[in-house]
C-alpha positions as CSV (number, residue, x, y, z in Angstrom):
1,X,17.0,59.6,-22.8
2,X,16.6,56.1,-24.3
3,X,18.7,54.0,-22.1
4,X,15.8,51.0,-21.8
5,X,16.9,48.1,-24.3
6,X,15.0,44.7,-24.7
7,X,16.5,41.8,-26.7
8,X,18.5,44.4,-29.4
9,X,15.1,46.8,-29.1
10,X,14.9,50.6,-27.7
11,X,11.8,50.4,-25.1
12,X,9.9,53.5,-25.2
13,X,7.3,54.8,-23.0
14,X,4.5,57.4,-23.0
15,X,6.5,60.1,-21.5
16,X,9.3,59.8,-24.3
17,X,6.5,59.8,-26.9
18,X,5.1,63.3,-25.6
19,X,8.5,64.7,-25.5
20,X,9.2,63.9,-29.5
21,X,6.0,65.3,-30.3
22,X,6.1,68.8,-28.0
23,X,10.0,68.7,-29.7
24,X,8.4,68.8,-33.1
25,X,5.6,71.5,-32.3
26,X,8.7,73.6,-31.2
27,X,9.8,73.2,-34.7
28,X,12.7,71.0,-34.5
29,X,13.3,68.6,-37.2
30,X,13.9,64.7,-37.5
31,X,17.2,64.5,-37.1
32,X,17.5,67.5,-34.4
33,X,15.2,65.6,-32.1
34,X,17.0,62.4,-32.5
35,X,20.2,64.0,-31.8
36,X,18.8,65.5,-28.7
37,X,17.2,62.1,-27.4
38,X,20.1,59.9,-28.7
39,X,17.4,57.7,-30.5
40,X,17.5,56.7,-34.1
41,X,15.7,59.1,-36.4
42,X,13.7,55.9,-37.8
43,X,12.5,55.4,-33.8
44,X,11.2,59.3,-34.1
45,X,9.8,59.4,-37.2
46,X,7.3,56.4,-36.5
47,X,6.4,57.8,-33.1
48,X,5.9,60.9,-34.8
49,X,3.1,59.5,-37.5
50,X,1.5,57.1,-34.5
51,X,0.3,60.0,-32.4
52,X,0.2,59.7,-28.7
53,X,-0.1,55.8,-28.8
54,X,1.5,53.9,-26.0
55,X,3.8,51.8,-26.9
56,X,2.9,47.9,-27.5
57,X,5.5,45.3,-27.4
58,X,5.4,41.4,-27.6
59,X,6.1,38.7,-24.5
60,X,9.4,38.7,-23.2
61,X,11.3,35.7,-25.0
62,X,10.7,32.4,-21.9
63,X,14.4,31.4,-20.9
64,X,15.2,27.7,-21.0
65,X,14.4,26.5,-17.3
66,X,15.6,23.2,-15.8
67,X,12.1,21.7,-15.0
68,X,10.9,22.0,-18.9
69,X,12.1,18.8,-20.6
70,X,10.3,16.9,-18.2
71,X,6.8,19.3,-18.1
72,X,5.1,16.8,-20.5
73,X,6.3,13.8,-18.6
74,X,4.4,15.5,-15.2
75,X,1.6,16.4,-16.7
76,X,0.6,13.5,-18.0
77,X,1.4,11.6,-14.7
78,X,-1.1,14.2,-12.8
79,X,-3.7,13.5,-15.7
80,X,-3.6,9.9,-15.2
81,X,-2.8,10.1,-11.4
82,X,-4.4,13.3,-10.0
83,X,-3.1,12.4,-6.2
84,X,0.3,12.1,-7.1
85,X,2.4,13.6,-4.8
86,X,5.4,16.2,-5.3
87,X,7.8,14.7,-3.9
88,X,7.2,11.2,-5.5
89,X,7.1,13.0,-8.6
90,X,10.1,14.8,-8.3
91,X,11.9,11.6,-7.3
92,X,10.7,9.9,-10.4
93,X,12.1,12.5,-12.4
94,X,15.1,12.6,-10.6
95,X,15.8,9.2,-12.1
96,X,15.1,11.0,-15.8
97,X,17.7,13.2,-15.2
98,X,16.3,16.1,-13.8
99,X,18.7,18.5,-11.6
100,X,16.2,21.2,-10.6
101,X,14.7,22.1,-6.9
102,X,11.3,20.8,-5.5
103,X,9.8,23.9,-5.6
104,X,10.2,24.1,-9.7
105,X,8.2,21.0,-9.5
106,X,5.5,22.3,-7.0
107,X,5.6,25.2,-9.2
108,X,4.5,23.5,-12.4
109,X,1.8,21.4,-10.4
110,X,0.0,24.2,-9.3
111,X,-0.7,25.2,-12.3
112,X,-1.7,21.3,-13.9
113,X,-4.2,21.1,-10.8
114,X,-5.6,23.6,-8.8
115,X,-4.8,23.2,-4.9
116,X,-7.5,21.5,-2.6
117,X,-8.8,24.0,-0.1
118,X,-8.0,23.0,2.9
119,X,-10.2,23.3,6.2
120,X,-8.2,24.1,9.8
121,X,-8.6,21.7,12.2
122,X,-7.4,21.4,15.7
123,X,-4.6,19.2,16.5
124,X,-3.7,17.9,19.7
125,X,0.0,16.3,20.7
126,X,0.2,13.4,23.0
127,X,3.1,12.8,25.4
128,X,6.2,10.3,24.2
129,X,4.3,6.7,24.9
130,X,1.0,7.7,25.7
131,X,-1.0,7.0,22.3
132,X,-0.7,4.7,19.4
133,X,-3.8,4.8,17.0
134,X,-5.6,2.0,14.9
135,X,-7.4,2.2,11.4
136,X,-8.1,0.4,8.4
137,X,-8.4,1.9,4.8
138,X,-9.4,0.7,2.0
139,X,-7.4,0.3,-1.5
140,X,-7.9,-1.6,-4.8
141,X,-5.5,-3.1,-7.0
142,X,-5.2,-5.8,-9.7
143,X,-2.3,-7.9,-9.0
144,X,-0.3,-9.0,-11.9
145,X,-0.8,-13.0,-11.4
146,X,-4.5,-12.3,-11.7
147,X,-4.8,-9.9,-14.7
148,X,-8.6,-8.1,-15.1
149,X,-9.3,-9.4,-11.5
150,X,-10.1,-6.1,-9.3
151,X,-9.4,-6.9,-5.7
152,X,-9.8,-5.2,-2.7
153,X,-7.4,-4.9,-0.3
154,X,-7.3,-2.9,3.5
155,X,-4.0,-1.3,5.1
156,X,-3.9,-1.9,8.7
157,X,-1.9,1.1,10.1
158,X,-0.7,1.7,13.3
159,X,0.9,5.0,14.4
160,X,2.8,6.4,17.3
161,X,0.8,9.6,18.3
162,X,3.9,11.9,19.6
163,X,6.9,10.7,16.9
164,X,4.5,9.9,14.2
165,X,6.6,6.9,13.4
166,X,3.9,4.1,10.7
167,X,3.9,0.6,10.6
168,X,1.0,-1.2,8.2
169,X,0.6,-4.4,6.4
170,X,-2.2,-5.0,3.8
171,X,-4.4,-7.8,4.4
172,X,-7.2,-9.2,2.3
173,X,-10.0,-9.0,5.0
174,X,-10.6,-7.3,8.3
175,X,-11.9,-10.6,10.6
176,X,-10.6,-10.8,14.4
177,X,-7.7,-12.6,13.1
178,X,-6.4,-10.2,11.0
179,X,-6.5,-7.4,13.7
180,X,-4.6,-9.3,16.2
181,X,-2.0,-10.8,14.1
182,X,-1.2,-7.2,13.1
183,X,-1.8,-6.1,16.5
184,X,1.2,-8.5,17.2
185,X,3.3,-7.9,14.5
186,X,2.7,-4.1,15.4
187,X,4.3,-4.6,19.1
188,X,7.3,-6.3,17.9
189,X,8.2,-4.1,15.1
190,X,8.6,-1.2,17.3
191,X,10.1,-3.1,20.2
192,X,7.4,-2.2,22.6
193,X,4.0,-0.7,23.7
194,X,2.1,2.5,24.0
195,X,0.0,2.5,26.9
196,X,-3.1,3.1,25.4
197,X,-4.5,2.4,21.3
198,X,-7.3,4.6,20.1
199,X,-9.8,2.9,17.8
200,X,-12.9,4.2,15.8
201,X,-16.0,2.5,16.0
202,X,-15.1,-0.8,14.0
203,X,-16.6,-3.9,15.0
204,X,-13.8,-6.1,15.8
205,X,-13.2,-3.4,18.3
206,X,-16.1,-1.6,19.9
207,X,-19.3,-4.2,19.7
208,X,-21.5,-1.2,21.4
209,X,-22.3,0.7,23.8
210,X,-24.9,1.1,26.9
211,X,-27.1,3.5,27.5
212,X,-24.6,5.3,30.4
213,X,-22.1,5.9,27.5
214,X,-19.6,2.8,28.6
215,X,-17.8,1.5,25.3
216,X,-17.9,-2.4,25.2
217,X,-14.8,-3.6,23.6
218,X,-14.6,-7.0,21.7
219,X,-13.6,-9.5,24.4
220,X,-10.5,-11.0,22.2
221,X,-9.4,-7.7,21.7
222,X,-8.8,-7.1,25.2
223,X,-7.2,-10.0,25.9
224,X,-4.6,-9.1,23.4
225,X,-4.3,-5.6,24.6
226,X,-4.1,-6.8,29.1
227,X,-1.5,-9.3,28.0
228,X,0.6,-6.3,26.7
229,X,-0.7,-4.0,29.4
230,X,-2.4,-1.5,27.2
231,X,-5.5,0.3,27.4
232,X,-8.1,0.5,25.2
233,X,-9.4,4.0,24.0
234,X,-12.6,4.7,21.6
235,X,-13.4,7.7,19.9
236,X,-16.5,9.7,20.1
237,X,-19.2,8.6,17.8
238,X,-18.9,10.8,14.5
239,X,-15.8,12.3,15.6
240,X,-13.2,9.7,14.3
241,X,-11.2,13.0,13.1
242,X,-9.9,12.6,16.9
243,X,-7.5,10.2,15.4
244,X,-5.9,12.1,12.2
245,X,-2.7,11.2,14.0
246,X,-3.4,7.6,11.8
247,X,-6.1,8.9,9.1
248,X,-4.0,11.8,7.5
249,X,-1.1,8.9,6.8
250,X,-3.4,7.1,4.4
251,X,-4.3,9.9,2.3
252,X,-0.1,10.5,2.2
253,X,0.5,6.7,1.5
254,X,-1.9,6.4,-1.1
255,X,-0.6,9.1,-2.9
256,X,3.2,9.0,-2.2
257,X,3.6,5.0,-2.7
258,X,0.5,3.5,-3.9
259,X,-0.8,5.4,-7.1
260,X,0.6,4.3,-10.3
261,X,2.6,0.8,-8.8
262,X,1.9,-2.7,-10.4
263,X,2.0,-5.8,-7.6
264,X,2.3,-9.4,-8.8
265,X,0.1,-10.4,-5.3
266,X,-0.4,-9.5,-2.1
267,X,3.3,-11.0,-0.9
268,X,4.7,-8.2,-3.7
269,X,2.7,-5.6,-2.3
270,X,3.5,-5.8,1.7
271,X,7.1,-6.3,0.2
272,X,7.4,-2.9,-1.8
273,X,5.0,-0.9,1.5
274,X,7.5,-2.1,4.1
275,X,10.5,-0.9,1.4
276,X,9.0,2.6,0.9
277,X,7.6,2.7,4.7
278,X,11.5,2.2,6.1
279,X,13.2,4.2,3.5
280,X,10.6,6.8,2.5
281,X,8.1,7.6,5.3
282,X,9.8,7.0,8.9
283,X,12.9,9.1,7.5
284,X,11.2,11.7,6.5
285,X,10.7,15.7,8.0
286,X,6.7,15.1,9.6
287,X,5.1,18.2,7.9
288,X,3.5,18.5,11.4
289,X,6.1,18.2,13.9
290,X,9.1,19.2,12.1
291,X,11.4,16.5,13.0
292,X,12.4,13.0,11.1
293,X,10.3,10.3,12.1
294,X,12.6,8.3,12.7
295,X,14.9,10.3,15.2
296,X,11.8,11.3,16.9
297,X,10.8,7.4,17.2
298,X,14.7,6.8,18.6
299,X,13.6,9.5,21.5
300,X,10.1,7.9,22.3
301,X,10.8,4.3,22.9
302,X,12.4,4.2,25.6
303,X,8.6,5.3,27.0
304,X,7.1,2.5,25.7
305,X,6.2,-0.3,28.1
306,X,8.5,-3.8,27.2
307,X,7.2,-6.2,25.5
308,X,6.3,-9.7,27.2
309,X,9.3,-12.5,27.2
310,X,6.8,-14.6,25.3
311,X,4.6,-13.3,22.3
312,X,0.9,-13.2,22.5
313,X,-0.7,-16.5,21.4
314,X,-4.4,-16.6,21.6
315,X,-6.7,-19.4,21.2
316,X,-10.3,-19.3,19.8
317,X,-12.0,-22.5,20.2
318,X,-14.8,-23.7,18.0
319,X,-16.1,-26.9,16.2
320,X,-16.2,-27.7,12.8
321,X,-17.8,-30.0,10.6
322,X,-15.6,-31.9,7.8
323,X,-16.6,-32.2,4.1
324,X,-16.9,-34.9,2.1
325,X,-13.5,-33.8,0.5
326,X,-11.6,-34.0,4.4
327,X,-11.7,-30.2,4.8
328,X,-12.9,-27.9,7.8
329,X,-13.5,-24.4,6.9
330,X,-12.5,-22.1,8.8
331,X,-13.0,-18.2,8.5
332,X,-14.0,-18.5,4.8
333,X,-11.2,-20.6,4.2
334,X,-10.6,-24.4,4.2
335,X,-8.0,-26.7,5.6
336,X,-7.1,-30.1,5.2
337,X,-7.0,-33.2,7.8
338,X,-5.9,-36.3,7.7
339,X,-7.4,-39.2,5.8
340,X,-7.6,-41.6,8.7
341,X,-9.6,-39.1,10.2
342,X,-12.7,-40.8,12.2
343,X,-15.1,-38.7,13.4
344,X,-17.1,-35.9,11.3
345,X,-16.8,-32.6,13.7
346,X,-13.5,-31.9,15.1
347,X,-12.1,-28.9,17.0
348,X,-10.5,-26.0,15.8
349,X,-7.9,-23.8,17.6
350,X,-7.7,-20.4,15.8
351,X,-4.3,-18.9,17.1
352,X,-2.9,-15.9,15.4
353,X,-0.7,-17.2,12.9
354,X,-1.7,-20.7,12.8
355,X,-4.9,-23.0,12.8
356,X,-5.4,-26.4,14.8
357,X,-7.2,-29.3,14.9
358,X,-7.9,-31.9,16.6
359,X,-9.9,-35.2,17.2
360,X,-10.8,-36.0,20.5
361,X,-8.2,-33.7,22.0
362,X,-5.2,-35.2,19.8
363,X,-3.7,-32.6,17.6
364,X,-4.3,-34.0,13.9
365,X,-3.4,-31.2,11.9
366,X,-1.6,-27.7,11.7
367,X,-2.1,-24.8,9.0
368,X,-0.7,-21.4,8.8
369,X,-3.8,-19.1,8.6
370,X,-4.6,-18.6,5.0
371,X,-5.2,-15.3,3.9
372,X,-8.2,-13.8,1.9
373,X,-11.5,-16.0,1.1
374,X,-11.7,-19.1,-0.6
375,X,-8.6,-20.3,0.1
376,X,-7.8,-24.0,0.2
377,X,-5.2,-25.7,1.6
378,X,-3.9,-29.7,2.2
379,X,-1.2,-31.2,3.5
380,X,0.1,-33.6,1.5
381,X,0.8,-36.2,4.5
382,X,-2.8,-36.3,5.4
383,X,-3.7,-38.2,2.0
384,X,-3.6,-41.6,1.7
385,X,-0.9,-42.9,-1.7
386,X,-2.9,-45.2,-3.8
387,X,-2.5,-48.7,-3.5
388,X,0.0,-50.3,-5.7
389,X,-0.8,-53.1,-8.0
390,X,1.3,-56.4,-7.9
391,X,3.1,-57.0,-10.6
392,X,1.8,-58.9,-13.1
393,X,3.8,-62.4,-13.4
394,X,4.9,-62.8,-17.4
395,X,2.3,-65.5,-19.5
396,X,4.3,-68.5,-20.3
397,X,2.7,-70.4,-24.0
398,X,2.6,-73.9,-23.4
399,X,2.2,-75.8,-26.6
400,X,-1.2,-76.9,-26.8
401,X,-1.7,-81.5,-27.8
402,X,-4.5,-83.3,-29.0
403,X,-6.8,-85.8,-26.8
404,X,-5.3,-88.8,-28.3
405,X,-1.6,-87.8,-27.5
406,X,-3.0,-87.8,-24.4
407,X,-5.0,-91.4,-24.3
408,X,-1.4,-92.9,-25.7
409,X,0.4,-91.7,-23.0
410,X,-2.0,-92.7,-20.5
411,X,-2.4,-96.5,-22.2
412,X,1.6,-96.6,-22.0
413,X,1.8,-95.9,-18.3
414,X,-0.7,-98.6,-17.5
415,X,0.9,-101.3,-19.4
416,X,4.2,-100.2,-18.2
417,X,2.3,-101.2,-14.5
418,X,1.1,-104.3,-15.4
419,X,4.3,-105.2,-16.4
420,X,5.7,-105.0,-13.3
């Protein structure tokens, strides 16, 4: 009748408790109803002077799980870093030691933070090659070589609409130069082109639109893009959702490699993105489409136009006044030229990865474009040495005489002439 044990300790419930007590108003003793229930007559007594009570018993004793020794270590890295995702978590304690599953880990979270509602949106799939989309978000850091110095930084991303496959670089500003050096760099780390980029409404893309509803794209930009054989795209005004394909990444990227990493500069930071963007994001399962990233990429290029035998290389012409220090600034930044230098405006080339000068038509100088603001940069050959001193010939003493040494000699030498 009592075949319920917990821990050592005979569970009883309500039913059992009535059946002791109409046992006893049929006048059986103690000891006869424990013998009939096969409990201890301790067990029966008690039951007998509580009444018709249920029965209250304590929590069930927690069993050791996996995932404990390491609860304190998560929450305090969800305290400090709310965004933190699951699976950079678990990875991180991974290295600790733990041997669990990911869902242990989701598990606890859930509990530390209460789950973002979600809203459904519509999402629409573009064939293999179609689409690639464009956007810039914003991060800040402080990089180790400048500690207390807050800096603001933008990931340019690009994405492949149908295999979801990312490339990004972070740059320090978001000037015409930036977007089509990463344009470039975009193109040749995936080996081709997708016939058509969608952008949002930023300026060094869309510059406006008329009244008809045409989209007027930034005139370098489309250089850039017919050399490659691409098409421009825009999105609707207040709709920029219509490219989540790129948007959704950042909120993944932010949380998954950029929360709670130090970066000695901006070199560091690129470094460690392209590190965890080819080992971490392209190989994974796309929550979305349910394939790697990578394998899906392996099945879209070959739909993506080839890329030209010669790289994009375009020139932006304009003149330039130079300082009283022989420097011509050029997009917030300054560059050197040479000392022999004649004239006080020059011309500057702005190509994608490099700036140059010249005098008159004659190239005078080359830079690599500087990033960020502020930046200064000389060539050592365009400075004149300083002139070096000649060497100072040794002082030779020369034992000083008196005048009248001097009138002796001279009255010897004429009467040594007379003589003669």
């Amino acid at each position: 009748m009592f075949p319920l044990e917990m821990k050592g300790v005979q569970v009883v419930r309500l039913r059992e408790i009535v059946l002791i007590h109409d046992l006893k108003r049929q006048g059986l003793s103690v000891s006869a109803i424990a013998r009939k229930l096969g409990a201890d007559r301790k067990t029966i007594r008690k039951y007998l002077q509580t009444g018709l009570e249920a029965p209250a018993y304590g929590p069930r004793v927690a069993r050791p799980r996996l995932i404990d020794p390491f609860c304190d270590y998560l929450r305090e890295r969800v305290v400090q870093y709310p965004g933190l995702s699951g699976a950079r978590l678990l990875r991180e304690i991974r290295d600790l030691g733990y041997e669990g599953g990911y869902s242990s880990v989701t598990d606890y979270l859930r509990d530390v933070r209460p789950a973002e509602r979600i809203q459904f949106e519509r999402r629409f799939e573009t064939p293999p090659g179609k689409q690639a989309q464009v956007d810039f978000a914003e991060f800040q850091t402080v990089f180790t070589d400048e500690p207390g110095v807050v800096r603001k930084v933008w990931l340019f991303s690009m994405v492949l609409g149908h295999s979801r496959w990312l490339w990004g670089r972070f740059c320090s500003n978001q000037n015409l130069q930036t977007v089509l050096r990463s344009h470039i760099a975009a193109f040749a780390a995936m080996g081709g082109v997708a016939s058509e980029v969608l952008y949002d409404r930023m300026k060094t893309a869309v510059i406006g639109e008329d009244a008809d509803g045409t989209v007027n794209y930034n005139k370098s930009l489309i250089a850039l893009l017919n050399y490659y054989g691409v098409l421009p795209r825009a999105c609707k005004p207040y709709r920029a959702k219509t490219k989540g394909k790129v948007e959704r990444p950042f909120r993944y990227i932010r949380q998954d490699f950029f929360l709670a990493r130090t970066f000695r500069n901006m070199d560091d930071l690129n470094a460690q993105f392209e590190d965890w963007r080819t080992k971490i994001a392209n190989p994974r399962v796309h929550a979305s489409t349910g394939l790697v990233v990578d394998e899906a990429f392996v099945a879209e290029q070959p739909c993506l136009l080839p890329l030209p035998p010669v790289p994009y290389n375009a020139i932006l012409m304009v003149e330039r006044r130079i300082s009283h220090d022989g420097m011509v600034s050029v997009a917030g930044n300054y560059y050197s030229v040479p000392d022999t230098t004649r004239k006080r405006v020059v011309e500057v080339q702005s190509h994608p990865s490099k700036i140059c000068i010249f005098e008159d038509g004659n190239l005078i100088a080359t830079h690599p474009v500087l990033e960020g603001k502020k930046q200064r940069r000389v060539d050592p050959s365009h400075r004149k040495s300083p002139p070096k001193h000649k060497a100072v010939q040794p002082r030779i003493d020369v034992p000083q005489r008196s005048l009248a040494f001097y009138g002796a000699v001279g009255k010897r030498l004429a009467a040594q002439g007379d003589a003669r």
